[in-house]
N, CA, C and O atoms as CSV, one atom per row, in Angstrom:
chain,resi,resn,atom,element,x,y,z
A,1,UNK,N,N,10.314,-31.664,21.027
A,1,UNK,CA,C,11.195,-30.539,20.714
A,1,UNK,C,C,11.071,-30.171,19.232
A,1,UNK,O,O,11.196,-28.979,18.954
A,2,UNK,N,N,10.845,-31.032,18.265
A,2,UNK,CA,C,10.415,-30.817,16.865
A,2,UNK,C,C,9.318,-30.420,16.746
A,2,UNK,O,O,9.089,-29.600,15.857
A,3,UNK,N,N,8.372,-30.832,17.525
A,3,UNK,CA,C,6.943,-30.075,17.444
A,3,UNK,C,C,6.836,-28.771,17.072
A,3,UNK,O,O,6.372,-28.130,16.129
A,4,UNK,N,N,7.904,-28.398,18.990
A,4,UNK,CA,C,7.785,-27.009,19.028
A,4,UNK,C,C,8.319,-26.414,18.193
A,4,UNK,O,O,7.850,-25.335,17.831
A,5,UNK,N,N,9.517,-26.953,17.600
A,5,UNK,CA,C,10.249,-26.052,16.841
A,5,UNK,C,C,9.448,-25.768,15.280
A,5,UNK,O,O,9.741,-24.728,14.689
A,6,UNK,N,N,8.289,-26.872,14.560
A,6,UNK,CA,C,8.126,-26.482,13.355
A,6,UNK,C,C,6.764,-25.444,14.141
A,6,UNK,O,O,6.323,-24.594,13.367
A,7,UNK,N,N,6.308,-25.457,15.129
A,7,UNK,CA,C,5.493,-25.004,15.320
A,7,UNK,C,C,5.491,-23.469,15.547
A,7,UNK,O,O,4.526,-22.744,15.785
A,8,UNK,N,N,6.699,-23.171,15.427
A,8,UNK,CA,C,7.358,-21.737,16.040
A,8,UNK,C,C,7.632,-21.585,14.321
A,8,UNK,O,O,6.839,-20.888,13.687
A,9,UNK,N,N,8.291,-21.975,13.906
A,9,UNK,CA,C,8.430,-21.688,12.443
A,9,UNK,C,C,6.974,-21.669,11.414
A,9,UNK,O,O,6.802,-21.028,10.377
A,10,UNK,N,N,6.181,-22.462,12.007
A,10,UNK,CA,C,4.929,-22.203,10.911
A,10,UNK,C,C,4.552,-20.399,11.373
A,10,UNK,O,O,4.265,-19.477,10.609
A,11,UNK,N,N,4.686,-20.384,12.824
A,11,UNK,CA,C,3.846,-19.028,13.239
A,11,UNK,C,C,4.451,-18.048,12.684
A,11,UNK,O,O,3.740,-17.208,12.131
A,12,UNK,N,N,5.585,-17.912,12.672
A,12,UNK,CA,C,6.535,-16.919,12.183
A,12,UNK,C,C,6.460,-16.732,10.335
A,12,UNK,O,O,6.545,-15.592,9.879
A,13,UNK,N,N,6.282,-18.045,9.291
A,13,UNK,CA,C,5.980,-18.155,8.739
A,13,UNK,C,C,4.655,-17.285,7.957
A,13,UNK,O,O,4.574,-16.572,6.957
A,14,UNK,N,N,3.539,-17.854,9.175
A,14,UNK,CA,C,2.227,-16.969,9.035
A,14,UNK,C,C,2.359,-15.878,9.279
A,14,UNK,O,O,2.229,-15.055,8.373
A,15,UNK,N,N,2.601,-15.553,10.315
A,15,UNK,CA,C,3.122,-14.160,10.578
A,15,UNK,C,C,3.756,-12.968,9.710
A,15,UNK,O,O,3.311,-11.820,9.736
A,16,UNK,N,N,5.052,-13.459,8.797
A,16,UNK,CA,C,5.118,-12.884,8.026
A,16,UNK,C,C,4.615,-12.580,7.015
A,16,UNK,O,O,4.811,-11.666,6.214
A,17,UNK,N,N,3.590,-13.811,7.099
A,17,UNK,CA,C,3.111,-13.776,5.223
A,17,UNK,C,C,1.520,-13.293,5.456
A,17,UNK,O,O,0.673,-13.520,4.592
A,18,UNK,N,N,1.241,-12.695,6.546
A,18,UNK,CA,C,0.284,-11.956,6.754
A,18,UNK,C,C,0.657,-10.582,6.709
A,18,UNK,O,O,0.139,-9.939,5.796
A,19,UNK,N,N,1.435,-9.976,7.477
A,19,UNK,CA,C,2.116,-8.690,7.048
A,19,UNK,C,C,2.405,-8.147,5.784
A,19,UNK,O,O,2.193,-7.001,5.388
A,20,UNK,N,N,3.026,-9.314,5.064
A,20,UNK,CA,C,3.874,-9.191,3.609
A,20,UNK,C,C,1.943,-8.463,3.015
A,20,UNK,O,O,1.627,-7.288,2.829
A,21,UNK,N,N,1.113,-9.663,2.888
A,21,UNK,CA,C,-0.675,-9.140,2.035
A,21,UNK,C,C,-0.858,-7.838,2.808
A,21,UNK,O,O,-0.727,-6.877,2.050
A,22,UNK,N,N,-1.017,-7.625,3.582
A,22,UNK,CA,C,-1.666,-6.281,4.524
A,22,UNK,C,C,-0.502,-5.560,3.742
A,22,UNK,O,O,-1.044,-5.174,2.706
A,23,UNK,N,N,0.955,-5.147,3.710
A,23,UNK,CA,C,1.203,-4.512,3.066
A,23,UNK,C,C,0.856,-4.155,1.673
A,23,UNK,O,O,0.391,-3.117,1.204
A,24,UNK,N,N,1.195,-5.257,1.141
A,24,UNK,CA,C,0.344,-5.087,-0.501
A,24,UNK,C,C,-0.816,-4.619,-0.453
A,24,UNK,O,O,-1.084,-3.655,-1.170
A,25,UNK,N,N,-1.941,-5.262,0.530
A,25,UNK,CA,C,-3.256,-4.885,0.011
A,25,UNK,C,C,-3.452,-3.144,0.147
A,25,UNK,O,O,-3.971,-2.296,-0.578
A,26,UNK,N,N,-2.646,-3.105,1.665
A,26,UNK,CA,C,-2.342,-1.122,1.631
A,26,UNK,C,C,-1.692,-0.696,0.433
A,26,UNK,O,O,-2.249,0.393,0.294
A,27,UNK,N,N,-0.812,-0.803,-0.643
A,27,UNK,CA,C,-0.273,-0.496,-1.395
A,27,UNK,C,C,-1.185,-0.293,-2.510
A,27,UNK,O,O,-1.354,0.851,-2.933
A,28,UNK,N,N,-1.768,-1.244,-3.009
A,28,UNK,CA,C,-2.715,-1.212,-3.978
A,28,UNK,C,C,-3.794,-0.339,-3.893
A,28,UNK,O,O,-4.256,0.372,-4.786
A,29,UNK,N,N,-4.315,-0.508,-2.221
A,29,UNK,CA,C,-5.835,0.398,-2.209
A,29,UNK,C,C,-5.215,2.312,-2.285
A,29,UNK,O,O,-5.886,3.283,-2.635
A,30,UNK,N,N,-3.779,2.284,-1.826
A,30,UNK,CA,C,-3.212,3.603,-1.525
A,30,UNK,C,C,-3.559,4.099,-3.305
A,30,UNK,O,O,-4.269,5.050,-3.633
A,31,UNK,N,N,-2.713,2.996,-4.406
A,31,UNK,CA,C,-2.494,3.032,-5.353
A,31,UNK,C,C,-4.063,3.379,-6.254
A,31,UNK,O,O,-4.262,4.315,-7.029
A,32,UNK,N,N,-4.939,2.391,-5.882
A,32,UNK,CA,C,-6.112,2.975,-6.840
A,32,UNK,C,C,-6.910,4.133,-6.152
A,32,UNK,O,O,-7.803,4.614,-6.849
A,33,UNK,N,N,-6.708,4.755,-4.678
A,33,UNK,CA,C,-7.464,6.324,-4.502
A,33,UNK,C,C,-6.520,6.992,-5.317
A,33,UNK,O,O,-7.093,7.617,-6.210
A,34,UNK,N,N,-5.085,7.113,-5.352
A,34,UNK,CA,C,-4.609,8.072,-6.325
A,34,UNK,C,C,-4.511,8.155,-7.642
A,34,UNK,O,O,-3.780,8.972,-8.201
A,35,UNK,N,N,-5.305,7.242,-8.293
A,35,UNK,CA,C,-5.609,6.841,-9.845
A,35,UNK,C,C,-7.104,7.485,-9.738
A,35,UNK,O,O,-7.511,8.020,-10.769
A,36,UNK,N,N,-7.857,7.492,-8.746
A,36,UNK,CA,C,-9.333,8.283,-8.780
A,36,UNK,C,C,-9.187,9.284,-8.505
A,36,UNK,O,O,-10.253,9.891,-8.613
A,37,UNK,N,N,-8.128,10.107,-8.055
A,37,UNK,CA,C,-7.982,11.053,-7.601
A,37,UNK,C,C,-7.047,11.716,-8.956
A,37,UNK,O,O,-7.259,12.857,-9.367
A,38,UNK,N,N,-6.369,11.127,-9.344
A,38,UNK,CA,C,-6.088,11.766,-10.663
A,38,UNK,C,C,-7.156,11.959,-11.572
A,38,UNK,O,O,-7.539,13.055,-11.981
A,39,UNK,N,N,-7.686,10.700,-11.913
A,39,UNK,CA,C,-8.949,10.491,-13.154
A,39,UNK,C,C,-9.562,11.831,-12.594
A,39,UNK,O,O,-9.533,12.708,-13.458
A,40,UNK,N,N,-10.131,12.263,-11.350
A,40,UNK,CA,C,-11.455,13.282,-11.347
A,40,UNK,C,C,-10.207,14.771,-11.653
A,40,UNK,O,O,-10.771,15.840,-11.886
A,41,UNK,N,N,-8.967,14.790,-11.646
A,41,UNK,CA,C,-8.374,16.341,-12.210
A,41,UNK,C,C,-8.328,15.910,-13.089
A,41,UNK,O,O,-9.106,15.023,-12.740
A,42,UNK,N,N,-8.076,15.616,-14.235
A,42,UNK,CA,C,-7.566,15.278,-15.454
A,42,UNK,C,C,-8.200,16.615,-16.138
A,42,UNK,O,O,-7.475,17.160,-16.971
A,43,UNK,N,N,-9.438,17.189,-15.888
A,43,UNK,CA,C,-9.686,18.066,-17.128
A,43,UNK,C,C,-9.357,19.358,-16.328
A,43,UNK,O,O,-9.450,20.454,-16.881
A,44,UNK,N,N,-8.953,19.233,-14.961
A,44,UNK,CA,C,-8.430,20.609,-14.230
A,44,UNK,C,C,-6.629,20.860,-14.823
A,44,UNK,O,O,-5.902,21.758,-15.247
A,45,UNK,N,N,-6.601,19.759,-14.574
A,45,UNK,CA,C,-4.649,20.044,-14.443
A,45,UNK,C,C,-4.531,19.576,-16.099
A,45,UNK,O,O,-4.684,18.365,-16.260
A,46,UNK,N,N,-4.284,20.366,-17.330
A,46,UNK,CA,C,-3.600,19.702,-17.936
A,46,UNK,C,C,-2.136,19.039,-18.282
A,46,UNK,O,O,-2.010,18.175,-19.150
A,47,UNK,N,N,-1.273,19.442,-17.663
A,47,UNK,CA,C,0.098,19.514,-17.252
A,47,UNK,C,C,-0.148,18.032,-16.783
A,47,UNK,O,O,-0.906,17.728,-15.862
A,48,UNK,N,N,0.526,17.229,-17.467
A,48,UNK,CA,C,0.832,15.616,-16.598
A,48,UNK,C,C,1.573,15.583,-16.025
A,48,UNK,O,O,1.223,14.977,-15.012
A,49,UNK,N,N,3.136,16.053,-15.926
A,49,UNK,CA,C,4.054,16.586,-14.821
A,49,UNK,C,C,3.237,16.698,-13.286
A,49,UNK,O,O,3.158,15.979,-12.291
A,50,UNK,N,N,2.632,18.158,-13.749
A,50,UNK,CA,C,2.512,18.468,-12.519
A,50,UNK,C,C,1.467,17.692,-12.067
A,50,UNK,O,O,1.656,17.386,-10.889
A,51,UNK,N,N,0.370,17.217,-12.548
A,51,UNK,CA,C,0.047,16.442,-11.843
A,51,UNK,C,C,-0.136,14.572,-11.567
A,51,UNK,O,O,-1.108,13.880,-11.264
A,52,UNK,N,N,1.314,14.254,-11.849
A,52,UNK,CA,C,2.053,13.278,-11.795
A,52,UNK,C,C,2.573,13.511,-10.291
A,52,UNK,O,O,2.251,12.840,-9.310
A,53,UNK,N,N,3.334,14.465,-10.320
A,53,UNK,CA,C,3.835,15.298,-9.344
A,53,UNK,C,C,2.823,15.219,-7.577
A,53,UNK,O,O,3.123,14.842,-6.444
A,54,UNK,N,N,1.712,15.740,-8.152
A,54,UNK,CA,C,0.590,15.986,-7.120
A,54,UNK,C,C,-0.279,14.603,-6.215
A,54,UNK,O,O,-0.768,14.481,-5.092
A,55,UNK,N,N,-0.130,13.772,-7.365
A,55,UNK,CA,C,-0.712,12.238,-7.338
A,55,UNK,C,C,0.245,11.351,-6.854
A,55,UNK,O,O,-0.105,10.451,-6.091
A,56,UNK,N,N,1.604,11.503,-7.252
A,56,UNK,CA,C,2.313,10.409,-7.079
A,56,UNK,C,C,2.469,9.326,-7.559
A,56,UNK,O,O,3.146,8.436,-7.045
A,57,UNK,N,N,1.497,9.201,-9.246
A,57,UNK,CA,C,1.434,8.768,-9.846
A,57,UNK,C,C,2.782,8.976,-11.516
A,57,UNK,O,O,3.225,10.104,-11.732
A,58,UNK,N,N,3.041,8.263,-12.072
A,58,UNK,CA,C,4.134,8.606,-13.101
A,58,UNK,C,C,3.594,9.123,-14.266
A,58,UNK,O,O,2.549,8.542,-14.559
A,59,UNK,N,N,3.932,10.046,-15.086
A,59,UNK,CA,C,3.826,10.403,-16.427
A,59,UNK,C,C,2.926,9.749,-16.810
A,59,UNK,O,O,1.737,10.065,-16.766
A,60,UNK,N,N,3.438,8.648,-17.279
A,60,UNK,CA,C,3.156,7.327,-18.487
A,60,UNK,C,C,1.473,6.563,-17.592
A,60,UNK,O,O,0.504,6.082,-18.179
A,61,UNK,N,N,1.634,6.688,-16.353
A,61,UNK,CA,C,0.128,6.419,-16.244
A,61,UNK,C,C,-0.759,7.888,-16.202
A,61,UNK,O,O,-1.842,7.776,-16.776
A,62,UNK,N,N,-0.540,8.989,-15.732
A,62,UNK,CA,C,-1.713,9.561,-16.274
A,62,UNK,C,C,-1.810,9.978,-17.957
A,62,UNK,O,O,-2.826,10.436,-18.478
A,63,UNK,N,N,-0.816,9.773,-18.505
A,63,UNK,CA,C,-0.978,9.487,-19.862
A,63,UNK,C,C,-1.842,8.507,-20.473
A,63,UNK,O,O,-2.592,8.774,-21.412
A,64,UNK,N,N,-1.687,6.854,-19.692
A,64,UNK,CA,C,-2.847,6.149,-19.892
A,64,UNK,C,C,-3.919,6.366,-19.577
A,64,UNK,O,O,-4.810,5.892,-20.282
A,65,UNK,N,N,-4.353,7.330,-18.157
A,65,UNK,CA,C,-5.157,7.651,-17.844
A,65,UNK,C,C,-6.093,8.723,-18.646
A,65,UNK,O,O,-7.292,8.860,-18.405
A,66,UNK,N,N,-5.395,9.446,-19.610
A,66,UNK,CA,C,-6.276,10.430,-20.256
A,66,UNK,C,C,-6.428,9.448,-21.963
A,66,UNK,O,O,-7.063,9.749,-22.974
A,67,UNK,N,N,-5.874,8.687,-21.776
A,67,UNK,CA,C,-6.189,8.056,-23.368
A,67,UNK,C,C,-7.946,6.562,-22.482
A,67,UNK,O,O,-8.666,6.054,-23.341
A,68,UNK,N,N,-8.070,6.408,-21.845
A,68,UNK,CA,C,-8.877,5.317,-20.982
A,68,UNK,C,C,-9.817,6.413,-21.016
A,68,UNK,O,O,-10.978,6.006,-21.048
A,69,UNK,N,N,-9.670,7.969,-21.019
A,69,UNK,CA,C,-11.271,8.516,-20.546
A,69,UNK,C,C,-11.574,8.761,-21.833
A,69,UNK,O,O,-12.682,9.205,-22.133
């Protein structure tokens, strides 16, 4: 009965903590197409607003982003 029971808890365990990376790793890869996707407007849009706005990215990084090119 302990078996089963840590054995149900490891799965659930794994389980979550496989979901939890697959989320992150989606988060991050979401996160660096819209950092390439900013970097290639940067000399279209000068407005960082708006295209903060467009990216979904904040101010303060395409701000880093035009001081990095």
């Amino acid at each position: 009965d302990v078996d089963l029971k840590q054995t149900r808890f490891y799965q659930e365990v794994f389980t979550e903590g496989k979901q939890e990376g697959f989320e992150e790793g989606h988060e991050e890869g979401d996160k660096s197409a819209r950092l390439r996707i900013a970097h290639s407007l940067l000399d279209i849009i000068q407005d960082d607003r708006v295209l903060a706005q467009h990216t979904g990215l904040t101010e303060l990084e395409i701000q880093q982003l035009r001081k990095e090119k």
